[in-house]
Biopython code that builds the backbone (N, CA, C, O; Angstrom):
import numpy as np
from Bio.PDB.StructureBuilder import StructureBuilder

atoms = [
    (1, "UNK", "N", (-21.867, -7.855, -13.993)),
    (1, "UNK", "CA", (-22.414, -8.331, -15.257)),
    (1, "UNK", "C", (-21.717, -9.626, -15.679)),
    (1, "UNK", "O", (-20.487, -9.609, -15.696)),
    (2, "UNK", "N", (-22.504, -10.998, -16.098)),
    (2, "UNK", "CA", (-21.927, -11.361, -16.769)),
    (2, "UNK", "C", (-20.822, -11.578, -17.353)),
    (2, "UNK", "O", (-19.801, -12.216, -17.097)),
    (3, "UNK", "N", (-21.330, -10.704, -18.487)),
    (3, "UNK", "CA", (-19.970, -10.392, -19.678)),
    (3, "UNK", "C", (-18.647, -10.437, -19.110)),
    (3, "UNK", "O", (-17.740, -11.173, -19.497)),
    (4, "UNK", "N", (-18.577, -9.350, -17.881)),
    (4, "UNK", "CA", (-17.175, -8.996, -17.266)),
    (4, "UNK", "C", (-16.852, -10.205, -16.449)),
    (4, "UNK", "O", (-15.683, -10.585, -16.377)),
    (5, "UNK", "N", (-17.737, -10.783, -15.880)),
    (5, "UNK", "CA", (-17.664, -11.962, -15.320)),
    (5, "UNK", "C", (-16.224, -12.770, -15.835)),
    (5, "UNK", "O", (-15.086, -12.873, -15.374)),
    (6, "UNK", "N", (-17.204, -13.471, -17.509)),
    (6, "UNK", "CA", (-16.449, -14.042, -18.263)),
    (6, "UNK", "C", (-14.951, -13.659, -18.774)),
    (6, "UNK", "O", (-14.027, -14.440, -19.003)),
    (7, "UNK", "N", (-14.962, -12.519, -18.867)),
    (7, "UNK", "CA", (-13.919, -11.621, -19.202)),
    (7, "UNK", "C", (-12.552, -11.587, -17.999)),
    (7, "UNK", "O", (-11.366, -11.710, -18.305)),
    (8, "UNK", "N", (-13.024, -11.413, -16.781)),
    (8, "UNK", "CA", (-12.241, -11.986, -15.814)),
    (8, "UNK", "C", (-12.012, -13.180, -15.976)),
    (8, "UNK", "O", (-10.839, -13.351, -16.306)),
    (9, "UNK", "N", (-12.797, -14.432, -15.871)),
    (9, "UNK", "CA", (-12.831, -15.577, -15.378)),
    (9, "UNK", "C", (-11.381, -15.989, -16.664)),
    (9, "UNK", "O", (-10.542, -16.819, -16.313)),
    (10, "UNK", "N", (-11.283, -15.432, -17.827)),
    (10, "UNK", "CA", (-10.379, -15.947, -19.341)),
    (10, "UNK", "C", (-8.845, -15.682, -18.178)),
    (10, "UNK", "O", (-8.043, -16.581, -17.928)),
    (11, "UNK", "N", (-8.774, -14.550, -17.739)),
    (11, "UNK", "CA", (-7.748, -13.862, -16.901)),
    (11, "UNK", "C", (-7.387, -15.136, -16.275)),
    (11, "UNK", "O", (-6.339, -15.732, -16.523)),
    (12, "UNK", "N", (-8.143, -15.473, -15.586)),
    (12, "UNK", "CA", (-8.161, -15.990, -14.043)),
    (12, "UNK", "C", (-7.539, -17.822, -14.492)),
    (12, "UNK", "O", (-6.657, -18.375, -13.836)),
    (13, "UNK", "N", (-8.162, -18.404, -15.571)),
    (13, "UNK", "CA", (-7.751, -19.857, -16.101)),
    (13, "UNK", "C", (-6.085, -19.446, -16.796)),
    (13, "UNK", "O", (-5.033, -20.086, -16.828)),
    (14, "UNK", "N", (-6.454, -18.139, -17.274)),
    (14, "UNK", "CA", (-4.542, -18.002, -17.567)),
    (14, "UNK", "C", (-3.465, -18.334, -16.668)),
    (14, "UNK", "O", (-2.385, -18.922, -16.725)),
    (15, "UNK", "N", (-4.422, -17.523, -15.520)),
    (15, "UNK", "CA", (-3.008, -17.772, -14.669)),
    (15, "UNK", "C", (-2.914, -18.926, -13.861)),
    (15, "UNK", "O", (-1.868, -19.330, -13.352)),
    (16, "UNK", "N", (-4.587, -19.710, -13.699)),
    (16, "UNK", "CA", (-4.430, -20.988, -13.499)),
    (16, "UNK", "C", (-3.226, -21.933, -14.277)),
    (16, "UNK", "O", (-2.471, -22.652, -13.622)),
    (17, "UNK", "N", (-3.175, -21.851, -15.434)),
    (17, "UNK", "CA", (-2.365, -22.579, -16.575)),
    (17, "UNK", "C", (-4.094, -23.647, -17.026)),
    (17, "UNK", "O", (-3.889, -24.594, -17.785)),
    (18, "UNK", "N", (-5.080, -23.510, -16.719)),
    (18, "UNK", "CA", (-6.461, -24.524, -17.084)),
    (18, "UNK", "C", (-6.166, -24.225, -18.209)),
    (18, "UNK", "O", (-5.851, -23.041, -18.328)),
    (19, "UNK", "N", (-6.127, -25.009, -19.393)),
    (19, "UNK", "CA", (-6.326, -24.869, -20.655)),
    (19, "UNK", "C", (-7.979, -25.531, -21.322)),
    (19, "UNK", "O", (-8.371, -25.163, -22.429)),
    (20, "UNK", "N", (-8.709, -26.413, -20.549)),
    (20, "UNK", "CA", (-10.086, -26.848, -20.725)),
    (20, "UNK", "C", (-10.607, -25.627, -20.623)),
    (20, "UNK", "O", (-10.900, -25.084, -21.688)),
    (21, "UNK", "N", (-10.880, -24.818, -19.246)),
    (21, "UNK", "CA", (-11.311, -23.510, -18.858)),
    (21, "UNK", "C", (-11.005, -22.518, -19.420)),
    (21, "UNK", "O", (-12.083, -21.939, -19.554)),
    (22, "UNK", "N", (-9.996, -21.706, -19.997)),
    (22, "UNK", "CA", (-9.499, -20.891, -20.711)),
    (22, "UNK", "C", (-10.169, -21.447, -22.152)),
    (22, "UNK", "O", (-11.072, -20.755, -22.623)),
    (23, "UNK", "N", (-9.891, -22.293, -22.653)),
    (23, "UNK", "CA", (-10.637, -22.623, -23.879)),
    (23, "UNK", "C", (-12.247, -21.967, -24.058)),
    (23, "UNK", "O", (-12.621, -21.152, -24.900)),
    (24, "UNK", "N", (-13.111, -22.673, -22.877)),
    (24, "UNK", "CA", (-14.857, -22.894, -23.056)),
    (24, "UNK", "C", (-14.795, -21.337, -22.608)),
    (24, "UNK", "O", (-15.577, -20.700, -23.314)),
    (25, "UNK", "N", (-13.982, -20.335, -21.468)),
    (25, "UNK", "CA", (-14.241, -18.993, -21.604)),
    (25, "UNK", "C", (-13.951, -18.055, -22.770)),
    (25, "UNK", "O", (-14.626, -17.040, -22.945)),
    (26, "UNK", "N", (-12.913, -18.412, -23.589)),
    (26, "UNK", "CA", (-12.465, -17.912, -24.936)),
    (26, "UNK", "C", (-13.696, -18.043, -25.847)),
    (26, "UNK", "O", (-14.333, -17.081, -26.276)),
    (27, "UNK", "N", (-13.956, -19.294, -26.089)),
    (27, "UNK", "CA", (-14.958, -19.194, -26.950)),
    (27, "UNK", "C", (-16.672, -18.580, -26.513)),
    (27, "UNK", "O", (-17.563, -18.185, -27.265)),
    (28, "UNK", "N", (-16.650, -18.678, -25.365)),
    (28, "UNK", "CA", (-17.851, -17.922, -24.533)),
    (28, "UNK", "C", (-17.679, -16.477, -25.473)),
    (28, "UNK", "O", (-18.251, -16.186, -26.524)),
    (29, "UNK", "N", (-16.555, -15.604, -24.589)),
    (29, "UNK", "CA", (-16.189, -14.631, -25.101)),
    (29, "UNK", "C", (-16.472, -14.443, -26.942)),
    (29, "UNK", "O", (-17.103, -13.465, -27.342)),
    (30, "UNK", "N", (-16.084, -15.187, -27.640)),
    (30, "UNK", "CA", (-15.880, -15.346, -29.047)),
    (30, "UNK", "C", (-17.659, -15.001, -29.149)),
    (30, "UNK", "O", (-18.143, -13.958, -29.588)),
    (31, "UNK", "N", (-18.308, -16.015, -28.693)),
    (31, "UNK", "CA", (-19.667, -15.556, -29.067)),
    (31, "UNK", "C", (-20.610, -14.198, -28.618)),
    (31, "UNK", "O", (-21.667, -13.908, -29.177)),
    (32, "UNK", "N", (-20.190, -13.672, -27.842)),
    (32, "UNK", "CA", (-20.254, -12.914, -26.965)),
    (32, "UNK", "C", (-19.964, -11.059, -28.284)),
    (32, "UNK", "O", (-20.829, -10.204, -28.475)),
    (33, "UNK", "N", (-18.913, -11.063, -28.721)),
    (33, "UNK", "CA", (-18.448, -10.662, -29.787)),
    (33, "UNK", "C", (-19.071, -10.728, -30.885)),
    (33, "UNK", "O", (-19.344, -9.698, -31.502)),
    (34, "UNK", "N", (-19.492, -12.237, -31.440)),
    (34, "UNK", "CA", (-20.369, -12.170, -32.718)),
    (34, "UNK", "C", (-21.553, -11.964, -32.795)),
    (34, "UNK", "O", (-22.133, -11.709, -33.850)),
    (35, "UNK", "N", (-22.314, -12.082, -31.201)),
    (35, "UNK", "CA", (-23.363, -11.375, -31.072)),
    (35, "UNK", "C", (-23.115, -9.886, -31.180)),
    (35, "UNK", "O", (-23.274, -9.291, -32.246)),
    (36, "UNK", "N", (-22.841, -9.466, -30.395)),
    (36, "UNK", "CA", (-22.477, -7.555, -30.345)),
    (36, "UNK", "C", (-22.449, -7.174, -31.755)),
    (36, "UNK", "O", (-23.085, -6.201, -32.160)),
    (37, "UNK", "N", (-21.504, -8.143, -32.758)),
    (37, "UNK", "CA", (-21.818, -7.822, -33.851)),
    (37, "UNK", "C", (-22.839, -7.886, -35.254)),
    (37, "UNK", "O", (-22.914, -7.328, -36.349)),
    (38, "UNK", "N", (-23.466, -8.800, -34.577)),
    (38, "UNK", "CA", (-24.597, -9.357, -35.082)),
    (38, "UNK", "C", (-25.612, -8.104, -34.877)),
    (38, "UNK", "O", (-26.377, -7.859, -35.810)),
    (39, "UNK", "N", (-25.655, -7.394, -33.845)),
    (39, "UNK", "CA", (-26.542, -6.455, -33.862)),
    (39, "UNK", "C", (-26.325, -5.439, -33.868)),
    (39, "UNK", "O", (-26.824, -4.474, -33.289)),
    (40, "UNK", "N", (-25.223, -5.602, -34.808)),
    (40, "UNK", "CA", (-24.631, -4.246, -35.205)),
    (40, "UNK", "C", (-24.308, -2.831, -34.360)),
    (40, "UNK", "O", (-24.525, -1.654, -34.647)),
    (41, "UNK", "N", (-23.573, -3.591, -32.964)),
    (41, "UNK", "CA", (-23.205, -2.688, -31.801)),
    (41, "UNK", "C", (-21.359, -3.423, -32.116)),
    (41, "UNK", "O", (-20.841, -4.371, -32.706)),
    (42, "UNK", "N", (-20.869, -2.006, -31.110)),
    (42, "UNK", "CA", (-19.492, -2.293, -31.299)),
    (42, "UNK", "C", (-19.197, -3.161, -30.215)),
    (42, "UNK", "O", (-19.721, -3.109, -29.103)),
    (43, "UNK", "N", (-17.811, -4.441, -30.826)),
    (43, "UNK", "CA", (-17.297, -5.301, -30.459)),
    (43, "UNK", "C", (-16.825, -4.805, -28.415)),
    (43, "UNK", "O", (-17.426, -5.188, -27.411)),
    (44, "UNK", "N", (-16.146, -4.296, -28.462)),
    (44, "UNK", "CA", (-15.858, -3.293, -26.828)),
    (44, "UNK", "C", (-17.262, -3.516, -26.079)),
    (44, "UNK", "O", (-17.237, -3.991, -24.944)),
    (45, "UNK", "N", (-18.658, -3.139, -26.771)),
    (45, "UNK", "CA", (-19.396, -3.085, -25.748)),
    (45, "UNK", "C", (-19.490, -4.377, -24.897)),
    (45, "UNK", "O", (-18.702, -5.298, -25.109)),
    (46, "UNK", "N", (-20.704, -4.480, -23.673)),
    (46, "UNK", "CA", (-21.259, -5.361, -23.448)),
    (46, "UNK", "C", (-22.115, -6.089, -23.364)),
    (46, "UNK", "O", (-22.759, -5.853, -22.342)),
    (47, "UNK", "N", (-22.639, -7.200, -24.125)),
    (47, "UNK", "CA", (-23.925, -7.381, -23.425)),
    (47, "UNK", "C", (-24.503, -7.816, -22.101)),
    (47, "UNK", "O", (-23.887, -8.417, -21.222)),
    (48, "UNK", "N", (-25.685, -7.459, -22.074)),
    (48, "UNK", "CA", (-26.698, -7.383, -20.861)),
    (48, "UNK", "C", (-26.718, -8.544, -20.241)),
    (48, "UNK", "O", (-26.959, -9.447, -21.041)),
    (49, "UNK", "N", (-26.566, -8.918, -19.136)),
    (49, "UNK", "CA", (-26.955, -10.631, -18.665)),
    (49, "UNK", "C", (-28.494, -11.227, -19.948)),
    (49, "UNK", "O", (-28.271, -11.964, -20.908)),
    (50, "UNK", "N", (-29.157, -10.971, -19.785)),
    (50, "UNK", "CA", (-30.190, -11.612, -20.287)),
    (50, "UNK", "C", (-29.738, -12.003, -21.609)),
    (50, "UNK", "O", (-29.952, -13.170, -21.938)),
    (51, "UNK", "N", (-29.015, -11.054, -22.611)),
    (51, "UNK", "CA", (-28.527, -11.338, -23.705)),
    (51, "UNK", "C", (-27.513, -12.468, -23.775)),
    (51, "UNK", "O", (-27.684, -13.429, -24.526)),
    (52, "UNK", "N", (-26.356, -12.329, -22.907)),
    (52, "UNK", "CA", (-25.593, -13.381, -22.434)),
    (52, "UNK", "C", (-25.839, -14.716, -22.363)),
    (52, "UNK", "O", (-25.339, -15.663, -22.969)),
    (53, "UNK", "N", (-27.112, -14.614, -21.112)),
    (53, "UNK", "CA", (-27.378, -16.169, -21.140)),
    (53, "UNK", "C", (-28.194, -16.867, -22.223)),
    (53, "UNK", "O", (-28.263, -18.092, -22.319)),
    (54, "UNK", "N", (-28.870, -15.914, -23.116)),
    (54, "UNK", "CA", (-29.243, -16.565, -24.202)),
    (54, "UNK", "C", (-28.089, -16.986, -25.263)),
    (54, "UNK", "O", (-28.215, -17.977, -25.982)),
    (55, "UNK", "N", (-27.201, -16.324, -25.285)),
    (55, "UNK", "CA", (-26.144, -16.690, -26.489)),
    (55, "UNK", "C", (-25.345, -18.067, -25.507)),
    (55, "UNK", "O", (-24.844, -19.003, -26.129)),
    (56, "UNK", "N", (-25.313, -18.043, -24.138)),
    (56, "UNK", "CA", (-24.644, -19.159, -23.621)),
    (56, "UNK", "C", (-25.275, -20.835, -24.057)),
    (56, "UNK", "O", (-24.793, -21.931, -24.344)),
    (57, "UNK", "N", (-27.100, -20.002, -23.836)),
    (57, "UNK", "CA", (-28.142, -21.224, -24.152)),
    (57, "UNK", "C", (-27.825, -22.369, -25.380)),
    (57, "UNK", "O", (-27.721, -23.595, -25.418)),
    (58, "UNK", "N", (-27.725, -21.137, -26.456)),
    (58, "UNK", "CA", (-27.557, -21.866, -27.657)),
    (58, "UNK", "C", (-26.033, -22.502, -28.132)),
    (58, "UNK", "O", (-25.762, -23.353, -28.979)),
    (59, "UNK", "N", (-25.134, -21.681, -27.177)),
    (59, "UNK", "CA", (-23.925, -22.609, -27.124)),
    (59, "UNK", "C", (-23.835, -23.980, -26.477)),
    (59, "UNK", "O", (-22.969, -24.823, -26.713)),
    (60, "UNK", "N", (-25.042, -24.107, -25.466)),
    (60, "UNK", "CA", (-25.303, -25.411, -24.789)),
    (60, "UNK", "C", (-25.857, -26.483, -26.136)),
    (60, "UNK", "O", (-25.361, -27.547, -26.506)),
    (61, "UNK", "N", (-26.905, -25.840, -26.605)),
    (61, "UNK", "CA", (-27.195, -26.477, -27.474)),
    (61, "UNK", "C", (-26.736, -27.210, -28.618)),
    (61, "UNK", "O", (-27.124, -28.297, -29.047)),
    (62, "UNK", "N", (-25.585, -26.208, -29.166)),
    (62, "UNK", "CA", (-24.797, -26.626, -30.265)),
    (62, "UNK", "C", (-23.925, -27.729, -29.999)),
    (62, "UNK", "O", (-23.376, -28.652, -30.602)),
    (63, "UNK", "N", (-24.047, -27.148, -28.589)),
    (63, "UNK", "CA", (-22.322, -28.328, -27.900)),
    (63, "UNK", "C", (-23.186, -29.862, -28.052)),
    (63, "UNK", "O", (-22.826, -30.936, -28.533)),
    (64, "UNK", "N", (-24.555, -29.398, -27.371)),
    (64, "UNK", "CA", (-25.236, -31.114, -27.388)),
    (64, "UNK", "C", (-24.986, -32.111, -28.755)),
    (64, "UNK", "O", (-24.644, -33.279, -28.937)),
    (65, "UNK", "N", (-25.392, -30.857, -29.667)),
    (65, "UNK", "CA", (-25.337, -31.179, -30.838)),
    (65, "UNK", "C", (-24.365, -32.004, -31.930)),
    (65, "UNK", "O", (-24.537, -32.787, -32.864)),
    (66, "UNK", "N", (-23.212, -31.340, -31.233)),
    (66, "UNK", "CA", (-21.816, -31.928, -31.407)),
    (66, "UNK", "C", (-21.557, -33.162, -30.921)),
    (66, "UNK", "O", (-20.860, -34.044, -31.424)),
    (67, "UNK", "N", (-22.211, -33.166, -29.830)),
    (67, "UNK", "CA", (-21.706, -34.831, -29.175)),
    (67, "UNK", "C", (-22.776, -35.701, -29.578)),
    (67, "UNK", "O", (-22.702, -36.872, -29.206)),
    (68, "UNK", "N", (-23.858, -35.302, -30.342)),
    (68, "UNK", "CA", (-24.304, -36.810, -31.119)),
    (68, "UNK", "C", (-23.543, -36.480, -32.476)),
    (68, "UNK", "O", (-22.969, -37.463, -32.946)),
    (69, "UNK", "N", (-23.474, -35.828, -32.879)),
    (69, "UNK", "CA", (-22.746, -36.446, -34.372)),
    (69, "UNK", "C", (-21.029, -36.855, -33.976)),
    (69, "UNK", "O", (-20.415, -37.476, -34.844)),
    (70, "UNK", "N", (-20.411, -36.554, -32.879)),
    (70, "UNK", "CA", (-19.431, -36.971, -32.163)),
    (70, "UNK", "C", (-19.014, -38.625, -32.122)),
    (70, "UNK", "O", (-18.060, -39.378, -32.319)),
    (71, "UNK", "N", (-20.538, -38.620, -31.691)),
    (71, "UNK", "CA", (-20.864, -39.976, -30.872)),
    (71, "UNK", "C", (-21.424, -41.378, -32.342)),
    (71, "UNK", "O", (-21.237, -42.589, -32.453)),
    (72, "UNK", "N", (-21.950, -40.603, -32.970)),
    (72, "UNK", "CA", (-22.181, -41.229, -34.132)),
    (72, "UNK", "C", (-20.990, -41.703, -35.001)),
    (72, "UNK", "O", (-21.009, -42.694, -35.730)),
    (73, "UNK", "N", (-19.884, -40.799, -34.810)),
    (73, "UNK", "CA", (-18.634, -40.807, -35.776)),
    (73, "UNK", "C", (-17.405, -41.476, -34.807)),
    (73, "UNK", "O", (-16.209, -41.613, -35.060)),
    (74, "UNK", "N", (-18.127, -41.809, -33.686)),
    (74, "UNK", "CA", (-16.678, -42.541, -32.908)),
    (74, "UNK", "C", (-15.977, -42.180, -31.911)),
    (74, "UNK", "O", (-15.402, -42.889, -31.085)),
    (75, "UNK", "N", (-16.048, -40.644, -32.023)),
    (75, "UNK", "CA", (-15.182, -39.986, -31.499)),
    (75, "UNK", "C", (-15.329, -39.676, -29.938)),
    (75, "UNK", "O", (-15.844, -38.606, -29.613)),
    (76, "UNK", "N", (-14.877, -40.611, -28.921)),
    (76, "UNK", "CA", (-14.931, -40.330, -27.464)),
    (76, "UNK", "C", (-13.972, -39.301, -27.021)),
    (76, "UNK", "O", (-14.111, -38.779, -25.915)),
    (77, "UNK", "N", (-13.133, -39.016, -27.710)),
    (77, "UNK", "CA", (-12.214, -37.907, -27.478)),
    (77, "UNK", "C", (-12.956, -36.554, -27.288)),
    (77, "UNK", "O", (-12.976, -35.787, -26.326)),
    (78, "UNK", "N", (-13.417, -36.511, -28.217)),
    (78, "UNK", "CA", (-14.292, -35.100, -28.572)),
    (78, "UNK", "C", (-15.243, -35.055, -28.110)),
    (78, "UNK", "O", (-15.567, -33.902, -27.824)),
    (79, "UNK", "N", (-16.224, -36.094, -27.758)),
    (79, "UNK", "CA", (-17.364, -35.594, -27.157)),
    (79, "UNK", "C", (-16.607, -35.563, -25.690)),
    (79, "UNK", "O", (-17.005, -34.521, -25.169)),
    (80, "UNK", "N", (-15.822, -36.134, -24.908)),
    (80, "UNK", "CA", (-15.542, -35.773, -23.423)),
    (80, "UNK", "C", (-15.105, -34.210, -23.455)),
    (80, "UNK", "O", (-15.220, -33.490, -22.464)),
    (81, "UNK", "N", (-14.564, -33.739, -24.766)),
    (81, "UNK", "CA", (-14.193, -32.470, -24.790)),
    (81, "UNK", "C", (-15.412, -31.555, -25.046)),
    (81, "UNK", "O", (-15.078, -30.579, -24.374)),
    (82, "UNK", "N", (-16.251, -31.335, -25.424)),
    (82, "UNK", "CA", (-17.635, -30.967, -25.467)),
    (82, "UNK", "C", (-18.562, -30.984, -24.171)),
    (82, "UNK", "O", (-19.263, -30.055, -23.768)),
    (83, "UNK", "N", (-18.405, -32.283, -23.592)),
    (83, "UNK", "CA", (-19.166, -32.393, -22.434)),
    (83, "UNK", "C", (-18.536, -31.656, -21.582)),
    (83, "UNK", "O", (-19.273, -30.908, -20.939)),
    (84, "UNK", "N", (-17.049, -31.584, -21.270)),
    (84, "UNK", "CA", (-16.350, -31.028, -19.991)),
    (84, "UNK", "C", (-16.856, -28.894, -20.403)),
    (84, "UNK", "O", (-17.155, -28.037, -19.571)),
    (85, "UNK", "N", (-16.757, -28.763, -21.779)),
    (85, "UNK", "CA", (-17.733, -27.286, -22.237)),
    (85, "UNK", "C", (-18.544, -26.955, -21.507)),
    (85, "UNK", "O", (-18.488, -26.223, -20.519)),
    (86, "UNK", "N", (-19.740, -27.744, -22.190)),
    (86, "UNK", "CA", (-20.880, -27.753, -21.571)),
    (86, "UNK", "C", (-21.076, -27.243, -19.659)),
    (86, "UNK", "O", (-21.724, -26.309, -19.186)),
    (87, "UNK", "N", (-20.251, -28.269, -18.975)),
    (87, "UNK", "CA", (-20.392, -28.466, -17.820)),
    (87, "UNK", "C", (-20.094, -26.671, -17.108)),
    (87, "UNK", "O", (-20.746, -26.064, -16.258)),
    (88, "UNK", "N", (-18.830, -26.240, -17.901)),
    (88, "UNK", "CA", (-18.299, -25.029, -17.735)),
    (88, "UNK", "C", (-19.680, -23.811, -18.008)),
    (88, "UNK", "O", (-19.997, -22.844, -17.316)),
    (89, "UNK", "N", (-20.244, -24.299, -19.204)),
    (89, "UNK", "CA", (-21.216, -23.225, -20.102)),
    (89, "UNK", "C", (-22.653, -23.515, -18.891)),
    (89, "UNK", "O", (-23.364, -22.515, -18.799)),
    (90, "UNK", "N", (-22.925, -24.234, -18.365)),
    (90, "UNK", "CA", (-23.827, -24.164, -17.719)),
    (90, "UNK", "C", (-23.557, -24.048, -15.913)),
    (90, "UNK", "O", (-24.496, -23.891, -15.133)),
    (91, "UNK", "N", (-22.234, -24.150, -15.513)),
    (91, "UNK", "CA", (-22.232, -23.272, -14.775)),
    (91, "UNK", "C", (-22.474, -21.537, -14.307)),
    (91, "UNK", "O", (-22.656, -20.876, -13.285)),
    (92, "UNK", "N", (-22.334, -21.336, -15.812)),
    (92, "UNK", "CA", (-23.128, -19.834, -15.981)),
    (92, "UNK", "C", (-24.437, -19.076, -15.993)),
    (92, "UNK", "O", (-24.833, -17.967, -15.634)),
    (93, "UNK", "N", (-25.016, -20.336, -16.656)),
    (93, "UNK", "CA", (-26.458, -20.591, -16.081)),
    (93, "UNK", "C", (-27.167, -20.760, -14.797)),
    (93, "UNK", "O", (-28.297, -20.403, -14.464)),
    (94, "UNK", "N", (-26.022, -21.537, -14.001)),
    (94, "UNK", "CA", (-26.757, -21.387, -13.069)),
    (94, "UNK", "C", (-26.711, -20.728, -11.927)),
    (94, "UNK", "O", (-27.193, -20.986, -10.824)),
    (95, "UNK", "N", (-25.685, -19.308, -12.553)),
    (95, "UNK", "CA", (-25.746, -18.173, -11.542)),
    (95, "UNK", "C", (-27.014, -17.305, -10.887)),
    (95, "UNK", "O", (-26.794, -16.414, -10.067)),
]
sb = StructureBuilder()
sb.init_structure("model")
sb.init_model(0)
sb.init_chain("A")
sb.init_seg("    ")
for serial, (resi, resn, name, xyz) in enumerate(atoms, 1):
    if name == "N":
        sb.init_residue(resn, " ", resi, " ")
    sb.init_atom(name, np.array(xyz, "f"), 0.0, 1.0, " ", f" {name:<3s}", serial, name[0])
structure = sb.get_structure()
């Protein structure tokens, strides 16, 4: 599944020392959580791949989102940090 996928993969950038990777899986995870709770299932469970890659979708999206108002406000720092996300968040996609 997925989920456990991600759940390993947080493990796996730890012991890398990746702090880009450990980051975009943390917050994967994070959403991952506020969905479960969003539908009023407990935090422990998991969701389903299909559920997953939709909550990943709209994390793609938001991230896009971020790097035009990023990009509007100057900030090349932050959008390379967004984009290098992204790149991570849609490697999941294209399992």
């Amino acid at each position: 599944m997925l989920h456990e996928q991600v759940k390993n993969g947080v493990k796996e950038a730890m012991l890398a020392k990746d702090a880009g990777l450990l980051k975009a899986r943390r917050n994967i995870l994070a959403a991952f959580t506020n969905e479960l709770v969003a539908q009023k299932r407990k935090p422990i469970e998991s969701l389903s791949d299909e559920e997953a890659l939709k909550v990943i979708e709209r994390m793609v999206k938001k991230a896009k989102k971020a790097i035009e108002m990023f990009k509007q406000g100057g900030r090349a720092d932050l959008v390379a940090e967004e984009e290098a996300e992204i790149k991570i968040f849609e490697s999941y996609l294209s399992r």
